[in-house]
NUSE-902362 format. One record per residue (C-alpha): residue number from 1; x, y, z. Coordinates in Angstrom, 1 decimal. Each point is the difference from the previous one (the first is absolute). Layout:
<rs>
<r i="NUM" c1="X" c2="Y" c3="Z"/>
...
</rs>
This chain:
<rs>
<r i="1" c1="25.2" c2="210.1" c3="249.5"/>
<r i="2" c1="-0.9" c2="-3.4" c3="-0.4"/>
<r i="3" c1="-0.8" c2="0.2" c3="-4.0"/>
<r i="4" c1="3.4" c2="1.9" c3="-0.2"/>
<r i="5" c1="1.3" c2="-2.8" c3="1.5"/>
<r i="6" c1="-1.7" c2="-2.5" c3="-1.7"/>
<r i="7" c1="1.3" c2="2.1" c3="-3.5"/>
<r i="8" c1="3.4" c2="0.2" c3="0.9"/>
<r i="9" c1="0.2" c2="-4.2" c3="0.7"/>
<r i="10" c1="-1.2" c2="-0.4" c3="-3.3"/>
<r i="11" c1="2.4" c2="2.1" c3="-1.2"/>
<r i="12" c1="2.8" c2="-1.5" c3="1.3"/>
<r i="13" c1="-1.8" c2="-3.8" c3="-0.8"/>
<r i="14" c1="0.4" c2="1.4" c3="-3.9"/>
<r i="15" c1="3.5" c2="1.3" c3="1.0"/>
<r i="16" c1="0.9" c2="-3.1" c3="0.7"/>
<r i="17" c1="-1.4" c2="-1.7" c3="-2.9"/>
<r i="18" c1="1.6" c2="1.8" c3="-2.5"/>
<r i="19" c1="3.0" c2="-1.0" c3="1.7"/>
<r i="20" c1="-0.2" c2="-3.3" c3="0.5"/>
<r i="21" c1="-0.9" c2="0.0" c3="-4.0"/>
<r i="22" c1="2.8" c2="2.2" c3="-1.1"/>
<r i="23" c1="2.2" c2="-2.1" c3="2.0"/>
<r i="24" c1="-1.3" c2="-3.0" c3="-2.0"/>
<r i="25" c1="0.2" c2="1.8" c3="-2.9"/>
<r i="26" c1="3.4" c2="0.4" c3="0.4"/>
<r i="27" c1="1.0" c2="-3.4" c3="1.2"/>
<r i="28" c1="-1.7" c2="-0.8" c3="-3.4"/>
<r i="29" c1="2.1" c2="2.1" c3="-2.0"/>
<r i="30" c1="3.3" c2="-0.5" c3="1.1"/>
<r i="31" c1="-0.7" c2="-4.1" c3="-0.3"/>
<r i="32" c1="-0.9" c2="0.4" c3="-3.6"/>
<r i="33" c1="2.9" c2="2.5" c3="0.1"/>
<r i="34" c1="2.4" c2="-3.2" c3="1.3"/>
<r i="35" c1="-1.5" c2="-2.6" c3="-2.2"/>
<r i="36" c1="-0.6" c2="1.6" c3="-3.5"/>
<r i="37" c1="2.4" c2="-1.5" c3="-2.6"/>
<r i="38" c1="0.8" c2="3.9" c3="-1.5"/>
<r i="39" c1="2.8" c2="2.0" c3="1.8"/>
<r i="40" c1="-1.9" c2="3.2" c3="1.8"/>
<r i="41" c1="2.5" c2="3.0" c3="0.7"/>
<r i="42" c1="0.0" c2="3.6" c3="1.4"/>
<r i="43" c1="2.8" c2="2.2" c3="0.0"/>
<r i="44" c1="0.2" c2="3.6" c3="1.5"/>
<r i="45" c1="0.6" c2="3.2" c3="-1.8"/>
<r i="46" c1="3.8" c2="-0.6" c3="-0.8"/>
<r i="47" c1="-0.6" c2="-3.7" c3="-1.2"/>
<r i="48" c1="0.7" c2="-2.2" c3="3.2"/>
<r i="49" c1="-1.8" c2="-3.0" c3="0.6"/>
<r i="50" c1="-2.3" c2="0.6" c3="3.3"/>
<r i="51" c1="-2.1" c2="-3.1" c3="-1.2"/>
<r i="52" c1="0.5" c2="-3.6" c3="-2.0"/>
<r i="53" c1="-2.2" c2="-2.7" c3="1.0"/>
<r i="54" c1="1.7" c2="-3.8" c3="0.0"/>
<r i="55" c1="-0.8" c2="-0.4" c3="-3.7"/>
<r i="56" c1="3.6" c2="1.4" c3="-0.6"/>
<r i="57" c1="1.7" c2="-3.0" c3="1.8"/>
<r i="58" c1="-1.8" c2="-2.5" c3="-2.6"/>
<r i="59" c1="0.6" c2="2.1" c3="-3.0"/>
<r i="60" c1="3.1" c2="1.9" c3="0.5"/>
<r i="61" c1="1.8" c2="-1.8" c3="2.7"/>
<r i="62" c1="0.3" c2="3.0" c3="2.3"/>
<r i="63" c1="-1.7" c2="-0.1" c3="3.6"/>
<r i="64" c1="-2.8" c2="3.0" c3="0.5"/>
<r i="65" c1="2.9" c2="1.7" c3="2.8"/>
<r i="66" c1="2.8" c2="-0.7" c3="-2.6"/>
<r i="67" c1="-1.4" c2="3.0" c3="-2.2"/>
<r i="68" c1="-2.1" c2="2.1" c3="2.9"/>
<r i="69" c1="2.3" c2="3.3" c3="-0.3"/>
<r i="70" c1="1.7" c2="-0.9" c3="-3.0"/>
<r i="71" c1="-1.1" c2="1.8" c3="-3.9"/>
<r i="72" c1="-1.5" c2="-1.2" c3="-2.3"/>
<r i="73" c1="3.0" c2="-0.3" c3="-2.2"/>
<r i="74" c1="1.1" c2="-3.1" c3="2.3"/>
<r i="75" c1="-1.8" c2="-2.4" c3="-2.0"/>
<r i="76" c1="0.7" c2="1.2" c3="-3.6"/>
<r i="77" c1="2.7" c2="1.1" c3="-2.5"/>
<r i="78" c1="1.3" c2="3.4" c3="-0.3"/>
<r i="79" c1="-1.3" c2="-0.4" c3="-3.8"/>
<r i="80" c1="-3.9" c2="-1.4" c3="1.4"/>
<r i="81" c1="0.6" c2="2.8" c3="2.9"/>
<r i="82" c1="0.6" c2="3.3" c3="-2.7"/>
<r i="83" c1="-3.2" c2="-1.6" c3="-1.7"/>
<r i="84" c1="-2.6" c2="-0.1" c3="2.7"/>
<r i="85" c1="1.6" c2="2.4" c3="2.4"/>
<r i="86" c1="-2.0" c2="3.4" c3="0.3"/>
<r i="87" c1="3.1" c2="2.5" c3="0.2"/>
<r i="88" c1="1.4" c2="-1.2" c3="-3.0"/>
<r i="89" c1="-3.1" c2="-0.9" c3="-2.2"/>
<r i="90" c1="-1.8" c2="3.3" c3="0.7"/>
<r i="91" c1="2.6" c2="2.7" c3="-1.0"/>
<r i="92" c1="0.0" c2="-1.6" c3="-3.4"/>
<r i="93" c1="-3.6" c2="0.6" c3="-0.4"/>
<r i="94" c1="0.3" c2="3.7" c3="1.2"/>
<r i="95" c1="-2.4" c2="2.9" c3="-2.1"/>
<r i="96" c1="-1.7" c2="-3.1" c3="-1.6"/>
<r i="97" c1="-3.3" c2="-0.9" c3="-0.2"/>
<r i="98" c1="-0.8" c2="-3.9" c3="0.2"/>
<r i="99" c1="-3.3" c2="-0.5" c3="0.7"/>
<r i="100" c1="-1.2" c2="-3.5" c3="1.9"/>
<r i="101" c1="0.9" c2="-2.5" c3="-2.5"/>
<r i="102" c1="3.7" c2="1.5" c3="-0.3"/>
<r i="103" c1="0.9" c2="0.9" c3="3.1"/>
<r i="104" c1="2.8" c2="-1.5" c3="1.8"/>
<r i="105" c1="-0.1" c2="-3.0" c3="2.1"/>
<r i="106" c1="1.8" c2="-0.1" c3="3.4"/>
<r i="107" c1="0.7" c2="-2.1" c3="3.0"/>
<r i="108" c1="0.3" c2="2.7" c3="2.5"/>
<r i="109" c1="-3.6" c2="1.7" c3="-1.6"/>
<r i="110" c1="-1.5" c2="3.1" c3="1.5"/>
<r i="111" c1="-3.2" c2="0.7" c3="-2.1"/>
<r i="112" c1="-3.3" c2="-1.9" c3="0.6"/>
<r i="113" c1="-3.2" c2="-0.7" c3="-2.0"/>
<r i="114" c1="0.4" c2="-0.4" c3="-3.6"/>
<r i="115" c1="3.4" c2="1.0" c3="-0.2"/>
<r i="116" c1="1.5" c2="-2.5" c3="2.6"/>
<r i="117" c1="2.3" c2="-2.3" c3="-1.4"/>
<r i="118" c1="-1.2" c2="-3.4" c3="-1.6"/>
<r i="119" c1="1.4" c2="-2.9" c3="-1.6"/>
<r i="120" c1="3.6" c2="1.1" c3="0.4"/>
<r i="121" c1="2.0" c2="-2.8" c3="-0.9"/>
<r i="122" c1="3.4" c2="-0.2" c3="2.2"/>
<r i="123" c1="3.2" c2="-2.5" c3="0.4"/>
<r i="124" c1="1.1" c2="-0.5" c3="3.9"/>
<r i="125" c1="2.9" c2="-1.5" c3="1.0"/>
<r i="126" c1="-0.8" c2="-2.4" c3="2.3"/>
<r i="127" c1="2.6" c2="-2.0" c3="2.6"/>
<r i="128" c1="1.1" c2="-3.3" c3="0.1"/>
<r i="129" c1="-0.1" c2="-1.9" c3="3.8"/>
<r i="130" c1="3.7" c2="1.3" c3="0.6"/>
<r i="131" c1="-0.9" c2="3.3" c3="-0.3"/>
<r i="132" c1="1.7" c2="1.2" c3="-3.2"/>
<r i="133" c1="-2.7" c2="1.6" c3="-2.9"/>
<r i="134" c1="-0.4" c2="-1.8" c3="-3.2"/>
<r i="135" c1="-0.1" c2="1.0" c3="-3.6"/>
<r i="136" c1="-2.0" c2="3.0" c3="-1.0"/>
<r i="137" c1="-3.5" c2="-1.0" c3="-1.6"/>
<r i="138" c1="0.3" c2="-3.5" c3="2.2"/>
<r i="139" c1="-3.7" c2="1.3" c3="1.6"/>
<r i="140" c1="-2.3" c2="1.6" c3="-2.5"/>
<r i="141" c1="-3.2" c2="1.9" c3="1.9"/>
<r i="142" c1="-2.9" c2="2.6" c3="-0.8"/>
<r i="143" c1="-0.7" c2="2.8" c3="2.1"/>
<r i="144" c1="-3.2" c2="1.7" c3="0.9"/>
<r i="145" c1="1.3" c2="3.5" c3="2.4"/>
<r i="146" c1="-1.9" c2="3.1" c3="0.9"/>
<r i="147" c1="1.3" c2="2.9" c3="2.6"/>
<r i="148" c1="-1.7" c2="-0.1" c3="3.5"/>
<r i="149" c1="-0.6" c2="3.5" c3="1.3"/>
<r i="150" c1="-1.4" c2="1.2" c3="3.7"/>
<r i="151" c1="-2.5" c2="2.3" c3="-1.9"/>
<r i="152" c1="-0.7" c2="1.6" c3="3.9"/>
<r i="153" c1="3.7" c2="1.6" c3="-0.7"/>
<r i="154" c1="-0.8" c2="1.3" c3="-3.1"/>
<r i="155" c1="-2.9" c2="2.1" c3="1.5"/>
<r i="156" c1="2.3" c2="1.2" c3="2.5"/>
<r i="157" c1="3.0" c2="0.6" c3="-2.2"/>
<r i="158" c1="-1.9" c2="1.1" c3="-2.8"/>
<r i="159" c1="2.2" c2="-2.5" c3="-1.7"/>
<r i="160" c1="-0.1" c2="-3.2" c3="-1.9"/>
<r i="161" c1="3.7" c2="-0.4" c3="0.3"/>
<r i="162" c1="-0.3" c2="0.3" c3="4.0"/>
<r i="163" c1="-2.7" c2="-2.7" c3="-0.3"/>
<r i="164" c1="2.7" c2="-2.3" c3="-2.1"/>
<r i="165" c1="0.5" c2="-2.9" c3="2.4"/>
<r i="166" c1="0.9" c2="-2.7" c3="-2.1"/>
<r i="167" c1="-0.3" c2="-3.0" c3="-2.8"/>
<r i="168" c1="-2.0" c2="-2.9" c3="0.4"/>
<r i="169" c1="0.0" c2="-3.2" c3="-2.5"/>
<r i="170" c1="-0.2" c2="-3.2" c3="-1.0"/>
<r i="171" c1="2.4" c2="-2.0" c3="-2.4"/>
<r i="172" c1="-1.1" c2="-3.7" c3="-1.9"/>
<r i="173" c1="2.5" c2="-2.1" c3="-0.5"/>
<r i="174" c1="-0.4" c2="-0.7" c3="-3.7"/>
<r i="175" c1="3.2" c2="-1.8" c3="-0.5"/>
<r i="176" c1="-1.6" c2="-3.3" c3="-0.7"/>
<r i="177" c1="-1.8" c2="1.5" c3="-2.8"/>
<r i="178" c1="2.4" c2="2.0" c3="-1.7"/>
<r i="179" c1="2.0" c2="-3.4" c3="0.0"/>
<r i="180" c1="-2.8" c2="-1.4" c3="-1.5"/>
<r i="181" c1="-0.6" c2="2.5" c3="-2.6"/>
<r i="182" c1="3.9" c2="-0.1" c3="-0.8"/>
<r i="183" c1="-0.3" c2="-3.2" c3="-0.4"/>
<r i="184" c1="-3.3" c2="0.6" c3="-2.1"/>
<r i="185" c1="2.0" c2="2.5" c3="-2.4"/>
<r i="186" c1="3.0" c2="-2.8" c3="-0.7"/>
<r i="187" c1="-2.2" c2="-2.8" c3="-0.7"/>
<r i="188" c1="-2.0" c2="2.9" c3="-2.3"/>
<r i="189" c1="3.2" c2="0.7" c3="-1.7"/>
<r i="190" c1="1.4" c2="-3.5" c3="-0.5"/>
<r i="191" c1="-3.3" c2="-0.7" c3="-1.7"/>
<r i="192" c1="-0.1" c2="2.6" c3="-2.1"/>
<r i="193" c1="3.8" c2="-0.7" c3="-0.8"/>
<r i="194" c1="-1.3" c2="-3.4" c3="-0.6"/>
<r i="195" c1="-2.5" c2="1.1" c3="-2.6"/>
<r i="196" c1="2.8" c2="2.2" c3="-1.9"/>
<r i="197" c1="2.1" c2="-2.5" c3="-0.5"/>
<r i="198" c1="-2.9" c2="-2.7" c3="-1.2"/>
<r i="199" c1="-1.3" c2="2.8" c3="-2.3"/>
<r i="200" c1="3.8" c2="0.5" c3="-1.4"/>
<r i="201" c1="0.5" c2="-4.3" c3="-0.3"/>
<r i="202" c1="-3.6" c2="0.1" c3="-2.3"/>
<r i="203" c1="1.3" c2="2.9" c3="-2.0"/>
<r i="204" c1="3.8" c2="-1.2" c3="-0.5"/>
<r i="205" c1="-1.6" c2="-3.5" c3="-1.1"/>
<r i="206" c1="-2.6" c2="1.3" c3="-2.1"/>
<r i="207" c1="2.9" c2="2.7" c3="-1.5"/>
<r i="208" c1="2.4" c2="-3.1" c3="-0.7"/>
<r i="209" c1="-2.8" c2="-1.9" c3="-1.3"/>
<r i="210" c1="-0.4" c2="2.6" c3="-2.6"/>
<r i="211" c1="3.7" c2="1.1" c3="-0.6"/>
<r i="212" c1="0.7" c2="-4.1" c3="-0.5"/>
<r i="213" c1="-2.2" c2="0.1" c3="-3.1"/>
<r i="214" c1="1.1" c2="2.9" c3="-1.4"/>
<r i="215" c1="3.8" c2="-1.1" c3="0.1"/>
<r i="216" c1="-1.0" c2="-3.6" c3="-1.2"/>
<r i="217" c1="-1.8" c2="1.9" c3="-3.6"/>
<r i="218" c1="3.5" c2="1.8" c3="0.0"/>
<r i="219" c1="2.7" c2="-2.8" c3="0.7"/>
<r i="220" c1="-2.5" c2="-2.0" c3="-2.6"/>
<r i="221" c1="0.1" c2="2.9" c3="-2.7"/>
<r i="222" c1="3.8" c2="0.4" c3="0.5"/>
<r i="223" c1="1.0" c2="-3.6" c3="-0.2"/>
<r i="224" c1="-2.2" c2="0.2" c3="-3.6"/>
<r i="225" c1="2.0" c2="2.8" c3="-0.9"/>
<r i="226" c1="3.1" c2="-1.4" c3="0.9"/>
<r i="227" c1="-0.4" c2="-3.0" c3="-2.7"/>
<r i="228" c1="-1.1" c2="2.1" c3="-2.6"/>
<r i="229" c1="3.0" c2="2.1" c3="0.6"/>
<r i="230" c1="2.4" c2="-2.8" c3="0.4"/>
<r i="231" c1="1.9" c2="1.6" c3="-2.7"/>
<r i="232" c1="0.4" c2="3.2" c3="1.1"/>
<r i="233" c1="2.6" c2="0.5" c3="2.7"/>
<r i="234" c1="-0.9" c2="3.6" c3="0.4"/>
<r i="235" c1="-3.5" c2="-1.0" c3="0.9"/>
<r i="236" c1="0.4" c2="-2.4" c3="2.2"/>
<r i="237" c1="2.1" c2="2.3" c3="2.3"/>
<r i="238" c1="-3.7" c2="1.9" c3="0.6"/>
<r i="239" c1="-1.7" c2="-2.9" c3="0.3"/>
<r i="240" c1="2.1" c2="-1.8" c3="2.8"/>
<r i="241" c1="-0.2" c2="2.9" c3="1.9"/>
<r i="242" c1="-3.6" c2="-0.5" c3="0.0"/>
<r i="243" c1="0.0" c2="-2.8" c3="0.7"/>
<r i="244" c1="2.6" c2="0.3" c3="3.0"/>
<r i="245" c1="-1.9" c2="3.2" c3="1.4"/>
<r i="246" c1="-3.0" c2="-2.0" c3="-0.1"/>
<r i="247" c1="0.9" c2="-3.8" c3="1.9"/>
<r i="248" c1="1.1" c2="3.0" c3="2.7"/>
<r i="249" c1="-3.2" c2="1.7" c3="0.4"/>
<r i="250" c1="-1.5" c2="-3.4" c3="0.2"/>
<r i="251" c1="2.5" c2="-1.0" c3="3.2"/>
<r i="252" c1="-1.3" c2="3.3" c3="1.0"/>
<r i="253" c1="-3.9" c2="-0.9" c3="-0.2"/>
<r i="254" c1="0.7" c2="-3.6" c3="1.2"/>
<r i="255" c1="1.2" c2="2.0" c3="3.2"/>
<r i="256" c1="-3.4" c2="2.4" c3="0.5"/>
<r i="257" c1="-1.5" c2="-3.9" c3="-0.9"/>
<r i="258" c1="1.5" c2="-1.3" c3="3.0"/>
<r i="259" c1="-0.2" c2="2.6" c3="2.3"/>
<r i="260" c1="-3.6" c2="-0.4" c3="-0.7"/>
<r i="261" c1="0.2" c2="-3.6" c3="0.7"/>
<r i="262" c1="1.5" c2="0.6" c3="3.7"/>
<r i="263" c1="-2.2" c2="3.1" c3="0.6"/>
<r i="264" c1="-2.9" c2="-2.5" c3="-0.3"/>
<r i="265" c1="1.8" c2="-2.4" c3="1.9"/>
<r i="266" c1="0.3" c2="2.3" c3="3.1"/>
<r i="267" c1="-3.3" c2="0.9" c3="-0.4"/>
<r i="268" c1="-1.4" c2="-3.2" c3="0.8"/>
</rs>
C-alpha cells in the first residue's frame, strides 16, 4: 500500500508540474500575444471577431472590445471586403483547379498547411480618435491565416466541416513601406522623365546644329542665284521663295537650339 502510495504522490507531484508549466506557458503567450507589434485575430465560423490582441488600438484605432462580435468587414471597404472575403471569392473559383501558387487568398481562411493563405496584401480602414473611419487604403497590412479545427470532432462527426472552428491570423502593418516604395516609384519616374527630356535637348541641339548648316549652303546658293538672275523677274520669284522658306526653317532650328540651351540649363 505504501508503494501505491508512494506512486500515486509522484503522480500527482508531475500533475502538478505540468501545470504550473502550462500555466507559465500560457502567461508567456498571451504577453507576447499583448506586446507584439503585428495585429493577431481569430474569428468564428461566420466571421466575428472572438479575438484581437491590443495591436489593433495602435494600428487601426479601434479598441480590442470595439470589434469583439463585430465582422470582419468592419475594418475594410466593401470593394477590399468582396476581394478577401471567402463567400464571394470562392464561388468564382468553382470547378477550377488552382493549385498552391494560384489559389485564392482570404482573411476569413479555412485550409491549413501549404495551402493557407500568405502574403495577402489588404487596405483597412482604420479610425480617427473621434470615432469616425478614414479613407480606404489609409492602413496597408499582410496577412498570414490558416483555419483552426477541434480534430477530436472530426473523429466523432466523421467530418472536417464539424471540426471547422474558426480563422486565426496575423496582419503587418506595411503601410510605412508601401509609402516608401510609392515614393521610391515617383522619384524612379521623375528620373527617368528627367533623362527623356536631357536625351531630347542633346538630340534637338545636335538636329539644329545640323539643319543650321544645311539652310546656311542654301540661303548662300540662293542669294548667288539671285544676282546672277537679277534680270530675270520670273526667276527671282523662285528664288525669294527660297530664300523666304528658308530664314523660316532657321527661326525654326534656332528654337530646337534653344530649347536645347534651357534643357541643359535645368539639368544642372
Amino acid at each position: 500500500m505504501m508503494h501505491s502510495k508512494e506512486k500515486n504522490d509522484a503522480l500527482l507531484d508531475e500533475l502538478e508540474r505540468l501545470r504550473y508549466e502550462n500555466e507559465c506557458l500560457s502567461e508567456r503567450l498571451g504577453r507576447i500575444t499583448e506586446i507584439t507589434a503585428a495585429i493577431i485575430y481569430i474569428l468564428d465560423v461566420q466571421g466575428h471577431f472572438v479575438f484581437i490582441n491590443r495591436a489593433v488600438d495602435d494600428i487601426l484605432h479601434y479598441k480590442p472590445e470595439e470589434l469583439i462580435g463585430k465582422h470582419f468587414s468592419t475594418i475594410m471597404s466593401q470593394e477590399e471586403y468582396e476581394r478577401v472575403a471567402r463567400a464571394v471569392v470562392l464561388p468564382r473559383f468553382e470547378g477550377k483547379k488552382t493549385g498552391v501558387e494560384k489559389a485564392p487568398k482570404l482573411f476569413d481562411e479555412r485550409r491549413t498547411g501549404d495551402r493557407r493563405t500568405k502574403n495577402l496584401e489588404v487596405r483597412l480602414m482604420a479610425k480617427d480618435r473621434n470615432g469616425v473611419k478614414i479613407l480606404v487604403g489609409d492602413v496597408t497590412g499582410i496577412i498570414a491565416v490558416e483555419g483552426f479545427y477541434n480534430y477530436k470532432k472530426t473523429r466523432e462527426h466523421n467530418s472536417k466541416e464539424a471540426a471547422f472552428q474558426g480563422s486565426q491570423g496575423v496582419i503587418f502593418d506595411i503601410t510605412k513601406y508601401k509609402k516608401a516604395e510609392k515614393e521610391r516609384m515617383e522619384l524612379q519616374r521623375r528620373l527617368f522623365e528627367t533623362q527623356k527630356m536631357d536625351a531630347i535637348g542633346r538630340l534637338s541641339g545636335k538636329v539644329a546644329h545640323d539643319l543650321n548648316n544645311k539652310i546656311g549652303s542654301i540661303l548662300g546658293c540662293a542669294e548667288i542665284m539671285r544676282q546672277d538672275f537679277c534680270s530675270a523677274k520670273e526667276e527671282n520669284v523662285y528664288v525669294d521663295i527660297i530664300i523666304s522658306a528658308s530664314k523660316h526653317a532657321a527661326e525654326l532650328s534656332n528654337r530646337l537650339m534653344e530649347f536645347s540651351r534651357k534643357d541643359d540649363h535645368n539639368m544642372v
